[in-house]
N, C-alpha and C positions, 0 to 999 in steps of 0.2 A: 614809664617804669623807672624806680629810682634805683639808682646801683651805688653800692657801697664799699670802700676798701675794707679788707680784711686783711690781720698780722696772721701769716701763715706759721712766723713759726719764731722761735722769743730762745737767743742762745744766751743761759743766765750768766754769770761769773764762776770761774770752776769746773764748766764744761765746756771742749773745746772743739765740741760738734754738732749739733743736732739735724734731722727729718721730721721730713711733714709728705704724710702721702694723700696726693689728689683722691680723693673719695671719686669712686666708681661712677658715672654717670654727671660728672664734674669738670669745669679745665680751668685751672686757675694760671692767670695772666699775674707774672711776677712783674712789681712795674719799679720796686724801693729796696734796699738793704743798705742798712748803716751799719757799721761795726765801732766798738771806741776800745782803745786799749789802756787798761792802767796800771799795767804793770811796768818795771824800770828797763824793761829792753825792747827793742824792736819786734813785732810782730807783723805773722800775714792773715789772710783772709779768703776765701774762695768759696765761689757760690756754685753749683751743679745741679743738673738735672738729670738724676742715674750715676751713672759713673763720668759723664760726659761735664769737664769744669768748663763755664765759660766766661767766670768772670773772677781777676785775683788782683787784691791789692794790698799795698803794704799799711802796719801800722804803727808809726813812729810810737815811741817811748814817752810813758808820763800823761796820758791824757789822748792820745793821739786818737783821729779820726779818717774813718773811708768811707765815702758812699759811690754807692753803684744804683743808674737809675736807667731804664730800658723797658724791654718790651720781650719777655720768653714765656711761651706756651709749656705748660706740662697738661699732658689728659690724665684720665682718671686712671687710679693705679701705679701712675711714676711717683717718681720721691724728686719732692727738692730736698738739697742737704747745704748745709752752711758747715764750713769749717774755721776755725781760729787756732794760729800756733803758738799763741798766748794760756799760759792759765789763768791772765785775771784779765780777760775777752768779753766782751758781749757782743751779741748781733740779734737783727732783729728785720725779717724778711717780710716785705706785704704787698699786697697788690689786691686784682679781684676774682672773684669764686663764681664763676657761671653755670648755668644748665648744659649741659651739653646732648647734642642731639644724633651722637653717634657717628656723625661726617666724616671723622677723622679715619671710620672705620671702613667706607664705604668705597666700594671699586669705583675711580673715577677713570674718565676717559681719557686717553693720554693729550697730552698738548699738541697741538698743529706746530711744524718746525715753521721756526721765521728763515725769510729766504735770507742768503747771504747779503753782506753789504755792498751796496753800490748792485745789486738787480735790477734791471729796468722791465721785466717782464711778467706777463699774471703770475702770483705766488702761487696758483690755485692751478695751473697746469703744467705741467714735467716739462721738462727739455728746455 
């Protein structure tokens, strides 16, 4: 199967925000955002999912650039959003666009607690 990145979401010059909402039945894996600034002062950048930012960085003056490069899950329905506090900003967010098979919906069973450290005894029975 071949998999392909996809630009989720393209912030032109002049706006200083854009969304991109996972399409329903979807979970795109954000992996790349570049932002470049060209305007004559300092600017920032932050990247979220929802209201939840997890990723911010500054854009020096004149050309200046940021990239942020990782691994964040949004399922279908969430918004990525990119912001810039720049008005002459770009960004430009990609990563890949999956099938999603509902999992994230599904009641799972809780985790087994690990015993504490340094136990010398079965994990598997009390006392």
């Amino acid at each position: 199967m071949a998999l392909y990145s996809v630009r989720f979401l393209y912030v032109p010059q002049g706006t200083a925000q854009g969304d991109y909402q996972v399409p329903i039945g979807k979970v795109a894996i954000l992996r790349n955002a570049d932002f470049a600034n060209y305007s004559n002062a300092v600017a920032a950048a932050s990247i979220a999912i929802g209201a939840v930012a997890f990723a911010k960085g500054s854009l020096p003056a004149t050309t200046g650039t940021w990239h942020w490069e990782g691994r964040q899950v949004a399922y279908g329905g969430e918004i990525l959003h990119a912001y810039t506090s720049g008005g002459d900003c770009r960004g430009v967010l990609s990563g890949y666009l999956l099938d999603s098979d509902g999992a994230q919906f599904k009641e799972r069973a809780p985790a087994a607690e690990l015993p504490p450290p340094g136990f010398q005894g079965d994990p598997t029975r009390p006392g």
